[in-house]
N, CA, C and O atoms as a DFTB+ gen file, in Angstrom:
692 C
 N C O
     1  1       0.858      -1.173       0.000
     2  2       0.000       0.000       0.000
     3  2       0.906       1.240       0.000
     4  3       1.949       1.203       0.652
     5  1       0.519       2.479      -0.788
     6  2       1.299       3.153      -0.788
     7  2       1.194       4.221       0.256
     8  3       0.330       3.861       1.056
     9  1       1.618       5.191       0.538
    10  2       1.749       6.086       1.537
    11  2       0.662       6.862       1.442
    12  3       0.013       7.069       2.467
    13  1       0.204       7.509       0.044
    14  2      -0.682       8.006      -0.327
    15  2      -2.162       7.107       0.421
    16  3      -2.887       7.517       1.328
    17  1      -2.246       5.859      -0.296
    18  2      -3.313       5.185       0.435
    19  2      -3.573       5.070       1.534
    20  3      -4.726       5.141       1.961
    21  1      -2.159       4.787       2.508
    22  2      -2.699       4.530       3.907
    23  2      -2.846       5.935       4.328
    24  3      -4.050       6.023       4.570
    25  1      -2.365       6.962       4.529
    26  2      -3.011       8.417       4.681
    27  2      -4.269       8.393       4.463
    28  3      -5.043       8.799       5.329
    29  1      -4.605       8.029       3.554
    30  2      -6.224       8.085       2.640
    31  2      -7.052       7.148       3.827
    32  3      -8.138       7.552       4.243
    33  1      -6.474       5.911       4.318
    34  2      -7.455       4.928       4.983
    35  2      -7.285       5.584       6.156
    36  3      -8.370       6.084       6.455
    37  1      -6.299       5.876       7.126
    38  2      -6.483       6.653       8.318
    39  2      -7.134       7.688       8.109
    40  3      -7.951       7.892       9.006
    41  1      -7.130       8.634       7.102
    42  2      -7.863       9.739       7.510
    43  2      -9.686       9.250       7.601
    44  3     -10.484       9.786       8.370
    45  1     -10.043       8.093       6.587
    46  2     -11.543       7.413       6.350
    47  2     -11.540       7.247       7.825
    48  3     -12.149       7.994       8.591
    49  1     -11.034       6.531       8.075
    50  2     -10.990       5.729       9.732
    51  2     -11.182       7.022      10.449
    52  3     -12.351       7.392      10.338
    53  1     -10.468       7.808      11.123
    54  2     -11.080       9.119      11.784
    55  2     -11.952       9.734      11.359
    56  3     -12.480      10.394      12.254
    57  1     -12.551       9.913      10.090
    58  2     -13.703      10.684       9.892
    59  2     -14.645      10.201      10.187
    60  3     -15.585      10.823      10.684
    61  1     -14.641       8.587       9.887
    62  2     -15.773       7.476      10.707
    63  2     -15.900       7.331      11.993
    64  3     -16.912       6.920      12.560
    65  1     -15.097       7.592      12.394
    66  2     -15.002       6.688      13.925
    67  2     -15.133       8.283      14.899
    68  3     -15.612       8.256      16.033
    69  1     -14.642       9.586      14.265
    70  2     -15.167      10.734      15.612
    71  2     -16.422      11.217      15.693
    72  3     -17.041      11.397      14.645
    73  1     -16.966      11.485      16.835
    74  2     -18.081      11.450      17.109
    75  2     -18.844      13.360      16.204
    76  3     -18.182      14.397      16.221
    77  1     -19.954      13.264      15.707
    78  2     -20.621      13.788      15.371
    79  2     -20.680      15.541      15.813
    80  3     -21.104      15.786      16.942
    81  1     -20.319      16.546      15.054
    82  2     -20.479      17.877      15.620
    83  2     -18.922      18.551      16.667
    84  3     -18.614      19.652      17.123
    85  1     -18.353      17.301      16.667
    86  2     -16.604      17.841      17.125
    87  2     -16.072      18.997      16.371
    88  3     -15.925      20.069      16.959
    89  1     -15.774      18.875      15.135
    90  2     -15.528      19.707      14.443
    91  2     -16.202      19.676      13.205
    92  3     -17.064      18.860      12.879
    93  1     -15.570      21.014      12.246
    94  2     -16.576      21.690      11.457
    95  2     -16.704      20.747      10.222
    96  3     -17.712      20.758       9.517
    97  1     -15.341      19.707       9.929
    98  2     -15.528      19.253       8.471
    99  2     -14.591      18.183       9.082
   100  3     -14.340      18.096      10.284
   101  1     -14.050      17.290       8.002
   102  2     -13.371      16.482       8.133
   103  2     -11.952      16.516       8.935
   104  3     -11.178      17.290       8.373
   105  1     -11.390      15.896      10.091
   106  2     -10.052      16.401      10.560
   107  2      -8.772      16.474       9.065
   108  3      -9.003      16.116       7.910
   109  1      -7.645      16.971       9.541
   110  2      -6.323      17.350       8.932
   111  2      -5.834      15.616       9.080
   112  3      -6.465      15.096      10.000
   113  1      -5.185      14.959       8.616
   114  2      -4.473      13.701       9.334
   115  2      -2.836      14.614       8.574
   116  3      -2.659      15.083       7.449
   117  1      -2.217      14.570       9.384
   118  2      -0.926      14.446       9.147
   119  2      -0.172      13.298      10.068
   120  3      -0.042      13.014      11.259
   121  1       0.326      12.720       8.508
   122  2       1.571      11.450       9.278
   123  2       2.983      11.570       9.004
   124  3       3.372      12.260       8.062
   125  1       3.805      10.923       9.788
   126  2       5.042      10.323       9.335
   127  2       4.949       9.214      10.086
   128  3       3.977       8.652      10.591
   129  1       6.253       8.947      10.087
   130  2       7.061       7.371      10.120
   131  2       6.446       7.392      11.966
   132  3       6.580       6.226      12.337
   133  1       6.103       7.892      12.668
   134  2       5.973       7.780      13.713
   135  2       4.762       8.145      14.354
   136  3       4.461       7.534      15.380
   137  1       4.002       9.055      13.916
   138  2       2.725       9.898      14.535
   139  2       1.700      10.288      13.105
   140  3       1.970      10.496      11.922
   141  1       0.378      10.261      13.921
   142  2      -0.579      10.587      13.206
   143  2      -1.292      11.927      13.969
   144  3      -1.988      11.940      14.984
   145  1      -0.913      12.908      13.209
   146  2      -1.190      13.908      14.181
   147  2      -3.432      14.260      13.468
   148  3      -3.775      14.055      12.304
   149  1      -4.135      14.623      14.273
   150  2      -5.322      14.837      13.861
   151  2      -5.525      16.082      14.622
   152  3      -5.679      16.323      15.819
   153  1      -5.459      17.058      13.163
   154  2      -5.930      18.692      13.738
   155  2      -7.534      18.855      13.144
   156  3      -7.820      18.805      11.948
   157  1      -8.426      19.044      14.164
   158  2      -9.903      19.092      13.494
   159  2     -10.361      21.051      13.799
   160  3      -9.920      21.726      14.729
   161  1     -11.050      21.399      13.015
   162  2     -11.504      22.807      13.043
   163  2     -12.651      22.781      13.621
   164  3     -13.450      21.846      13.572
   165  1     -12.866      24.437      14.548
   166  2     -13.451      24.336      15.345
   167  2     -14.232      25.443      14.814
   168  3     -13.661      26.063      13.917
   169  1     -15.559      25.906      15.186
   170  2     -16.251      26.917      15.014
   171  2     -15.205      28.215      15.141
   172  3     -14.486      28.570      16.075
   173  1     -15.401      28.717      13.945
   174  2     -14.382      30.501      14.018
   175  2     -14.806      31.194      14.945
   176  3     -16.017      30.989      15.028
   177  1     -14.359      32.154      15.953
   178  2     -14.987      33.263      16.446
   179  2     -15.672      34.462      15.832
   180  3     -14.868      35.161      15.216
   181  1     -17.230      35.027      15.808
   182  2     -17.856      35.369      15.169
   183  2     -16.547      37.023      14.572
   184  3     -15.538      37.484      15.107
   185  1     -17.107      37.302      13.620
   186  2     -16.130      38.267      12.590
   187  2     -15.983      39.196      13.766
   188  3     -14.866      39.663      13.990
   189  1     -17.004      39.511      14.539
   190  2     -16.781      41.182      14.703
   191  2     -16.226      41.769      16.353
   192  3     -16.407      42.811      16.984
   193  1     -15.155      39.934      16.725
   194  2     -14.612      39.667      17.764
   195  2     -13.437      40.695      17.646
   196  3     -12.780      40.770      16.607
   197  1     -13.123      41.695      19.022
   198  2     -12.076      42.732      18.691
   199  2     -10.852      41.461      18.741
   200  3     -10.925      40.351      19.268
   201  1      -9.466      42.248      17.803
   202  2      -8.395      41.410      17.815
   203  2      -8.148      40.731      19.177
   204  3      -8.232      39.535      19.458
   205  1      -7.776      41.930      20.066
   206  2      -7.500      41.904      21.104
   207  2      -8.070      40.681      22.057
   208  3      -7.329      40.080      22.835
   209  1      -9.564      40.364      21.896
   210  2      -9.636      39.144      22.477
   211  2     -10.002      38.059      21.513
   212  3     -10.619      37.128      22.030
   213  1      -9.735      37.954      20.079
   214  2      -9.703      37.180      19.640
   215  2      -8.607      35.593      19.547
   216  3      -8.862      34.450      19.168
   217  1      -7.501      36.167      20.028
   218  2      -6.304      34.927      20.489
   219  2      -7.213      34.466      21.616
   220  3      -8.065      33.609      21.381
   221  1      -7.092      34.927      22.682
   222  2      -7.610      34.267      23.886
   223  2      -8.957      33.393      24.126
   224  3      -9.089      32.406      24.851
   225  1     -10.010      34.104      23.228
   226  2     -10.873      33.476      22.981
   227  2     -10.900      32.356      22.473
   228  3     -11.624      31.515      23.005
   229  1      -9.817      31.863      20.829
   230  2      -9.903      30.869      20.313
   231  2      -9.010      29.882      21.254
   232  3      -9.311      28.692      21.159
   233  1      -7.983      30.203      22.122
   234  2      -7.471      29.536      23.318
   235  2      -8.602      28.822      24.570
   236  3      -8.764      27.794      25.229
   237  1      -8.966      29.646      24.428
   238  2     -10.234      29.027      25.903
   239  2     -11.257      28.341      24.338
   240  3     -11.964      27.453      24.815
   241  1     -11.422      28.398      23.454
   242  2     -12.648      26.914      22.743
   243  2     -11.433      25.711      22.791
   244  3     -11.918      24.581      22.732
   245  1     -10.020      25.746      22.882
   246  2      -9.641      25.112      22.232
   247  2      -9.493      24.058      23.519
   248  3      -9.704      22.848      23.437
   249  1      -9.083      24.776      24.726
   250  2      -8.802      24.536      25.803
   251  2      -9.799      23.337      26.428
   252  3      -9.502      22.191      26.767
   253  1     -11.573      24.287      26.462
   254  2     -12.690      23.699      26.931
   255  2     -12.784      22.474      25.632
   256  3     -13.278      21.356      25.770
   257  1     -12.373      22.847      24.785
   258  2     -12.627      21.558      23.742
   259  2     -11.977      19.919      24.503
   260  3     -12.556      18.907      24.899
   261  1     -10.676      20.285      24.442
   262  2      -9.567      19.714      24.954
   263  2     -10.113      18.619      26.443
   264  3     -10.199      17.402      26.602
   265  1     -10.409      19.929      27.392
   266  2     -11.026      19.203      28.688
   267  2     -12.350      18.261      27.976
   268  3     -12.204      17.054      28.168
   269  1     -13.606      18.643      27.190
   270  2     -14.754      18.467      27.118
   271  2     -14.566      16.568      26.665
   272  3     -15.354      15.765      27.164
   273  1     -13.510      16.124      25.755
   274  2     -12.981      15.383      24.749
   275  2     -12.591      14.413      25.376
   276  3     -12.923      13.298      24.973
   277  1     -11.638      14.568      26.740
   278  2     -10.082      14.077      26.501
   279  2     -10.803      12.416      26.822
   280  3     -10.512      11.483      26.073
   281  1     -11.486      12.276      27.680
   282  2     -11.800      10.580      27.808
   283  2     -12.068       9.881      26.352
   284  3     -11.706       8.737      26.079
   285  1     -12.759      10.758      25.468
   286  2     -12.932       9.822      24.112
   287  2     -11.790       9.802      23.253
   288  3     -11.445       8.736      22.744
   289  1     -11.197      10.807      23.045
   290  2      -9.832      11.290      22.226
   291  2      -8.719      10.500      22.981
   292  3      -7.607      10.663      22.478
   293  1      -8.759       9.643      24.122
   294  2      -7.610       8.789      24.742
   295  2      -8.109       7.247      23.743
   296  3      -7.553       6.830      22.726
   297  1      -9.356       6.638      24.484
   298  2     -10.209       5.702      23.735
   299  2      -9.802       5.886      22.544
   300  3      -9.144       4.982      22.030
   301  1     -10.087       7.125      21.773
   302  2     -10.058       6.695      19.704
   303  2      -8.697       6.577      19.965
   304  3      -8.463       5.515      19.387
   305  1      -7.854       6.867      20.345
   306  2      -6.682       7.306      19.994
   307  2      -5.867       5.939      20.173
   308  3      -4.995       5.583      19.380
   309  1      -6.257       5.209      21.317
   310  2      -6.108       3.745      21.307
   311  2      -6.513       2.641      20.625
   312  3      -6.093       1.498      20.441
   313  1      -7.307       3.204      20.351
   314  2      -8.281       2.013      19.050
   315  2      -7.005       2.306      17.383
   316  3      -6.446       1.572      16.568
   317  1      -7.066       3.327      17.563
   318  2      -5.991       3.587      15.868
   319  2      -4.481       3.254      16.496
   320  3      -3.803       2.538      15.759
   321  1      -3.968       3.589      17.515
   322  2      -2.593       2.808      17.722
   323  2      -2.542       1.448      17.397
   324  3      -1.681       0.989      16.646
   325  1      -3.586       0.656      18.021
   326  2      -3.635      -1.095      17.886
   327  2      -3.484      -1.128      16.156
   328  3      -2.894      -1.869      15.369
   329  1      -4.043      -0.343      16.070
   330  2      -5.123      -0.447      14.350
   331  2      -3.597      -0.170      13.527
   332  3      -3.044      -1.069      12.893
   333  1      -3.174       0.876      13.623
   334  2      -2.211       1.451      12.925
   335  2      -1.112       1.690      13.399
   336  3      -0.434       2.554      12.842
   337  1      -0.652       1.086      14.434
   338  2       0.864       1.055      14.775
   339  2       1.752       2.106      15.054
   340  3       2.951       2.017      15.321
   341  1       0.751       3.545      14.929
   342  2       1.663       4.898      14.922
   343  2       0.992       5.387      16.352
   344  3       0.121       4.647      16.810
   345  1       1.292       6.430      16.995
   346  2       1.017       7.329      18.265
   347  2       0.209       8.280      17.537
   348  3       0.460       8.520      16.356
   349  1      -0.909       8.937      18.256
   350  2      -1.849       9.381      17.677
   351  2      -1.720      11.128      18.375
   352  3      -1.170      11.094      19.476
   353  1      -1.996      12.118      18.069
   354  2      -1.762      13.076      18.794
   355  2      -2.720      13.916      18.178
   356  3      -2.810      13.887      16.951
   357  1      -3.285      14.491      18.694
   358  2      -4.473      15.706      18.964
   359  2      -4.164      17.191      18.514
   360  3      -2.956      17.420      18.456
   361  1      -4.844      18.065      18.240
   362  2      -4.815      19.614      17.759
   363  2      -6.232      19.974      17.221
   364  3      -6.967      19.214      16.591
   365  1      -6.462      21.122      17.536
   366  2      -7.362      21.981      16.814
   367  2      -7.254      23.391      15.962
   368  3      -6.534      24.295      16.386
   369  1      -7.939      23.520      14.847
   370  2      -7.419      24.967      14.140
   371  2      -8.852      25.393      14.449
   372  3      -9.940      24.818      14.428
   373  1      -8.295      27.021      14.841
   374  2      -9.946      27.993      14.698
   375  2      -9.179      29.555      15.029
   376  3      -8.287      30.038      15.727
   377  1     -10.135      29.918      14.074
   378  2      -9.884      31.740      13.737
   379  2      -8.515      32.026      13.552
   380  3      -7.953      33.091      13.810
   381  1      -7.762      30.458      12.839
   382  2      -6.547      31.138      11.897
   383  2      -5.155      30.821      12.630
   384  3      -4.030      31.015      12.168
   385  1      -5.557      30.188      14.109
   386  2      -5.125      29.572      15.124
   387  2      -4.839      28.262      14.795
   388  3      -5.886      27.863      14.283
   389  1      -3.933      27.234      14.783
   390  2      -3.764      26.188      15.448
   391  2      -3.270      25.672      16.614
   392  3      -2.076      25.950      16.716
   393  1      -3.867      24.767      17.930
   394  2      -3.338      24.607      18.447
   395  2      -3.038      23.232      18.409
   396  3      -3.741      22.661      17.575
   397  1      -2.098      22.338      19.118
   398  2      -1.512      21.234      19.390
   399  2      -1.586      21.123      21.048
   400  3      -1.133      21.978      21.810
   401  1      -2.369      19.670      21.522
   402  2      -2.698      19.514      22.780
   403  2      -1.362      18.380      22.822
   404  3      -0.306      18.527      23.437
   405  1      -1.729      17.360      22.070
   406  2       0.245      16.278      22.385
   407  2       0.421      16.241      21.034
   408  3      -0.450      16.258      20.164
   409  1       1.643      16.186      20.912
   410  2       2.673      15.935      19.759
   411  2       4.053      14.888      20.712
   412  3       4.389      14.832      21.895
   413  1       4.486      14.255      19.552
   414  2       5.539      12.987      19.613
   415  2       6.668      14.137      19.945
   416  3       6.361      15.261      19.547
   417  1       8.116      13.993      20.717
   418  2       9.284      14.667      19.964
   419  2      10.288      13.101      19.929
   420  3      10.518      12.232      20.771
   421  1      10.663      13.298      18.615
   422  2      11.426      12.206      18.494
   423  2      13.128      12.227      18.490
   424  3      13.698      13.155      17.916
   425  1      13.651      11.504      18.942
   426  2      15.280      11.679      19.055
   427  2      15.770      11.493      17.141
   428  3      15.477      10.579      16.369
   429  1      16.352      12.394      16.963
   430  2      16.731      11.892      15.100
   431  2      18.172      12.538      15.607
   432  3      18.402      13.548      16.271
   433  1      19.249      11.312      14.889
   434  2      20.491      11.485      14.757
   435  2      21.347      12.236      13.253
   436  3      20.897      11.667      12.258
   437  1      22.354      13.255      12.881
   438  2      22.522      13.566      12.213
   439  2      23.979      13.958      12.515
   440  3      24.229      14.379      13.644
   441  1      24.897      13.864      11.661
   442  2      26.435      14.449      11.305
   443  2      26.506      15.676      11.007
   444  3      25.775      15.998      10.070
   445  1      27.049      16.389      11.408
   446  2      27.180      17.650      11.514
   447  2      28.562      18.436      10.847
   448  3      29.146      19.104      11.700
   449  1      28.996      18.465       9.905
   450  2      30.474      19.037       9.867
   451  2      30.727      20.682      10.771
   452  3      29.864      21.480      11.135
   453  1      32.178      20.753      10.920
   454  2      32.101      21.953      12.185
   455  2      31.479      22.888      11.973
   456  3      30.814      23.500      12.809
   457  1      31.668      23.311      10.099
   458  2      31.193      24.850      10.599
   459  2      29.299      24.827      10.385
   460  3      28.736      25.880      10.085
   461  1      28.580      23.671      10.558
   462  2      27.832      23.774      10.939
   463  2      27.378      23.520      12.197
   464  3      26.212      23.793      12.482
   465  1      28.199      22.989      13.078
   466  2      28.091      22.982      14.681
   467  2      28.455      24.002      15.242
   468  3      28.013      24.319      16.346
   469  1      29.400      24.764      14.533
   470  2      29.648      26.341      14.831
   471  2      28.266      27.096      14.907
   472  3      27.896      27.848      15.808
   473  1      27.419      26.646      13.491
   474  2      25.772      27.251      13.574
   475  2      25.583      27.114      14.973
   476  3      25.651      28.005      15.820
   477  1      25.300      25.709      15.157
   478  2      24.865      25.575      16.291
   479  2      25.209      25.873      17.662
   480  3      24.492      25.965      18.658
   481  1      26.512      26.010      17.498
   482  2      26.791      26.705      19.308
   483  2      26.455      27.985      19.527
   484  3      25.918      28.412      20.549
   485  1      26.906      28.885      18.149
   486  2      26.406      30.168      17.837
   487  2      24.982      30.402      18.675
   488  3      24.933      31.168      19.637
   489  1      23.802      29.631      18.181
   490  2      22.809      29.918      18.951
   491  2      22.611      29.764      20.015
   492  3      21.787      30.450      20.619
   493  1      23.249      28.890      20.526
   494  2      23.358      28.784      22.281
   495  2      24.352      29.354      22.873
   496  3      24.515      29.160      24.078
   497  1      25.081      30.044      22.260
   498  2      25.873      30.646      23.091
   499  2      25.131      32.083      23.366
   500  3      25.300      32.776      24.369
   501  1      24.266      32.383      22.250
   502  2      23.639      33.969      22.012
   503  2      22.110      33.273      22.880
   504  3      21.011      33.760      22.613
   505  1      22.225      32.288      23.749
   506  2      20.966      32.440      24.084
   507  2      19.495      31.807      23.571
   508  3      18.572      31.331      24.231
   509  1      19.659      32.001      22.081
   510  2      18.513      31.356      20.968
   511  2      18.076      29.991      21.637
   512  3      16.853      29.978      21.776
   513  1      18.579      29.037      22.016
   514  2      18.512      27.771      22.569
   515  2      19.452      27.228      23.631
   516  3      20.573      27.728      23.732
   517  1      19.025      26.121      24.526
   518  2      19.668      25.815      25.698
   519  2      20.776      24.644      24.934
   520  3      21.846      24.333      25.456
   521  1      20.532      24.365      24.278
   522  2      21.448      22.910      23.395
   523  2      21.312      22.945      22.011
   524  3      20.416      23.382      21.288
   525  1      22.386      22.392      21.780
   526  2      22.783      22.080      20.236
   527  2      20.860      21.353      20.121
   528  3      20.080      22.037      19.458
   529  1      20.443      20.360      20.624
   530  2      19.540      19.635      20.424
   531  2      18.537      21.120      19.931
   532  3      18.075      21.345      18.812
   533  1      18.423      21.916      21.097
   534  2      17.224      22.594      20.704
   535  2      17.924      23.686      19.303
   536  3      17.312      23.772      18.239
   537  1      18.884      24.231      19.477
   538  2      19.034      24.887      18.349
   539  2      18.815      24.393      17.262
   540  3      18.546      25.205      16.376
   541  1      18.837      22.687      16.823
   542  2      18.907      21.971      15.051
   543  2      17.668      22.070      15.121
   544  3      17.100      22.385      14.076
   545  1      16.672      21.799      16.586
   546  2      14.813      22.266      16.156
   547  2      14.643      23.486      15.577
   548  3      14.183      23.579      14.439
   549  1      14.997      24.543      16.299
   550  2      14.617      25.880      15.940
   551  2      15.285      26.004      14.362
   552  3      14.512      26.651      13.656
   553  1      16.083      25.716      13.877
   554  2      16.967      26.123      12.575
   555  2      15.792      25.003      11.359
   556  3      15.857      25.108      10.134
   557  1      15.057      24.259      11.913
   558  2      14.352      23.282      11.407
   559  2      12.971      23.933      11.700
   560  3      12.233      23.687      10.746
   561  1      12.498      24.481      12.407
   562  2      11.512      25.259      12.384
   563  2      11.085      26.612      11.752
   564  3      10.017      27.076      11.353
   565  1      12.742      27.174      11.849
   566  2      12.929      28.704      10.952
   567  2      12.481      28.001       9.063
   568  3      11.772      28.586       8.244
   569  1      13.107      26.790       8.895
   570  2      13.436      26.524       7.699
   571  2      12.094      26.313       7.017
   572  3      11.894      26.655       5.851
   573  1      10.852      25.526       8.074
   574  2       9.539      24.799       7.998
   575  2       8.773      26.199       7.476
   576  3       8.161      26.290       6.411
   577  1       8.910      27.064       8.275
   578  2       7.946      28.518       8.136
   579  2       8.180      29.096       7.104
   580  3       7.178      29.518       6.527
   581  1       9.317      29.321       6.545
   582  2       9.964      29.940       5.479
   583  2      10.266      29.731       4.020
   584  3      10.775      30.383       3.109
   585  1       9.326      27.626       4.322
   586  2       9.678      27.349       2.985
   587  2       8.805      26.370       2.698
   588  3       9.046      25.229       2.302
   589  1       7.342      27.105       3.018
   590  2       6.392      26.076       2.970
   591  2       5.920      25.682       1.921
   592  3       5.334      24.600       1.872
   593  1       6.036      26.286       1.101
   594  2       5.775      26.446      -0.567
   595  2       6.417      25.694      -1.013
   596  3       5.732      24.975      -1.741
   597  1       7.658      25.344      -1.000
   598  2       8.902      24.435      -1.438
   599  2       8.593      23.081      -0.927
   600  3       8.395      22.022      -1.522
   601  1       8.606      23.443       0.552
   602  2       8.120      21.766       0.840
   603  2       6.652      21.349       0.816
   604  3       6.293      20.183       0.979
   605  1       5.628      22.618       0.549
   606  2       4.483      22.047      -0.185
   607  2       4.396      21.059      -1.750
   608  3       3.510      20.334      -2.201
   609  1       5.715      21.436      -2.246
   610  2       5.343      21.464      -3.891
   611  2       6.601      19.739      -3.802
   612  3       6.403      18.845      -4.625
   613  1       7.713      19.596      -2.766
   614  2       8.416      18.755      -2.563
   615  2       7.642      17.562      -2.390
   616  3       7.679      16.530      -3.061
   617  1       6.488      18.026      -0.767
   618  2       5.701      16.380      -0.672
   619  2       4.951      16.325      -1.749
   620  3       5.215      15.210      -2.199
   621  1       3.996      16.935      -2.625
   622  2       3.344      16.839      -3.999
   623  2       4.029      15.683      -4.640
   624  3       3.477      14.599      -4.828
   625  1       5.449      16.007      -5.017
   626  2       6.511      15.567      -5.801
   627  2       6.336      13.883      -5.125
   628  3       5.790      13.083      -5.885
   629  1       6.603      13.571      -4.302
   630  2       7.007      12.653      -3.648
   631  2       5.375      11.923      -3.173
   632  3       5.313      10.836      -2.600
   633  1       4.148      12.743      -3.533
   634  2       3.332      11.614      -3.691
   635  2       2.850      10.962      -5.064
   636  3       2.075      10.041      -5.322
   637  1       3.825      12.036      -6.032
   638  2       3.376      11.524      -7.544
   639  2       4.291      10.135      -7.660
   640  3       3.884       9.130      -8.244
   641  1       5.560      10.236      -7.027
   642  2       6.394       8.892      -7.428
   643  2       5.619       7.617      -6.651
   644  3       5.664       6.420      -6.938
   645  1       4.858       8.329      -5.512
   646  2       4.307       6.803      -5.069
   647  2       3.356       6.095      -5.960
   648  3       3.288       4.917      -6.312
   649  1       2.756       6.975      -6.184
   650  2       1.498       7.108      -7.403
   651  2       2.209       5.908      -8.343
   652  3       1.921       4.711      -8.368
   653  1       3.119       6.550      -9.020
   654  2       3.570       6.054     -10.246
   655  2       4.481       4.643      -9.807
   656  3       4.577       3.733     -10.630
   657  1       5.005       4.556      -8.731
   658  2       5.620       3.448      -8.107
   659  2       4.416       2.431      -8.192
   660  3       4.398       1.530      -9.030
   661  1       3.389       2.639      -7.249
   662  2       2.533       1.591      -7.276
   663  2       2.156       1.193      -8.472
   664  3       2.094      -0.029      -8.610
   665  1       1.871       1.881      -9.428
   666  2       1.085       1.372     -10.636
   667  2       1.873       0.709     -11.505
   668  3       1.535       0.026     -12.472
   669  1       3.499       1.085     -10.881
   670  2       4.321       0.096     -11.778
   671  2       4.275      -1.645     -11.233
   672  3       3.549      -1.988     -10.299
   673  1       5.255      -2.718     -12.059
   674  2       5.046      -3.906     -11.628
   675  2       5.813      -4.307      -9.918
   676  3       6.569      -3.794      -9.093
   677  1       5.149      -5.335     -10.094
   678  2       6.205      -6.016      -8.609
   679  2       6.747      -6.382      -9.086
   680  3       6.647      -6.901     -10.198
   681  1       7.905      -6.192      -8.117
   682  2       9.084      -6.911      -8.252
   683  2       9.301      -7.998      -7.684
   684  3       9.792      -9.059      -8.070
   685  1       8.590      -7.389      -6.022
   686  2       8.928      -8.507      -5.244
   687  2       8.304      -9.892      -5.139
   688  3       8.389     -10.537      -4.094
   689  1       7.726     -10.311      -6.132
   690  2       6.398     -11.317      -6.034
   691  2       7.731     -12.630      -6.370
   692  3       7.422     -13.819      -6.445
């Protein structure tokens, strides 16, 4: 099955299986190799909410959402681990907001030549981060925000080869 598909069957599987009026349309499924993250949208705050309490506001739906949930959102969330082998983690988007209630952090190993560990002390020495660890997040987070377009049009790329992978022959038969 290709990556494309099983995305496709987890996301069926959560749209089936959450309960009715949670959120506004179908949840977000984002996966990798480790987590299935499910961000579902929540009613916007009406237009003519001043800015000023519009953050806080969409914080307290997201919050009371969060409390209102958490016994069933543990339950589904266990039913798709057995099911699907990945850690399941929670979020909501509303009024332009996303929040994230759990997310995975995973240990990933990487080689570094100096004068890019130089990057990295650089920022902890100026403060930016407490560790090399947290500085390669943040330099990975600067990179995520800044180049979403690129790595929008990258995963595209990389679900056409699955596409075209699957439809080619087996090999392995």
């Amino acid at each position: 099955m290709s990556a494309e598909d099983m995305t496709a069957e987890v996301r069926g599987w959560f749209t089936g299986r959450l309960p009715e009026g949670w959120f506004t349309g179908a949840p977000e499924i984002v996966r990798d190799r480790e987590e299935i993250a499910v961000i579902g949208t929540l009613p916007d705050p009406p237009e003519d909410t001043p800015e000023a309490e519009r953050a806080a506001l969409v914080e307290g739906l997201a919050r009371r959402f969060r409390e209102e949930t958490r016994e069933r959102r543990i339950e589904i969330a266990r039913e798709a681990e057995l099911r699907f082998r990945q850690k399941v983690s929670w979020g909501v988007s509303c009024g332009g907001f996303t929040v994230m209630f759990t997310t995975l952090s995973v240990p990933v190993m990487t080689r570094l030549r100096q004068s890019e560990r130089q990057v990295l002390d650089t920022l902890v020495a100026a403060g930016v981060a407490r560790s090399r660890s947290d500085a390669l997040a943040w330099c990975v987070r600067l990179v995520g925000r800044n180049a979403d377009t690129w790595l929008a049009d990258l995963r595209d790329a990389l679900q056409h080869v699955d596409r075209v992978r699957a439809a080619g022959p087996d090999v392995h038969s």
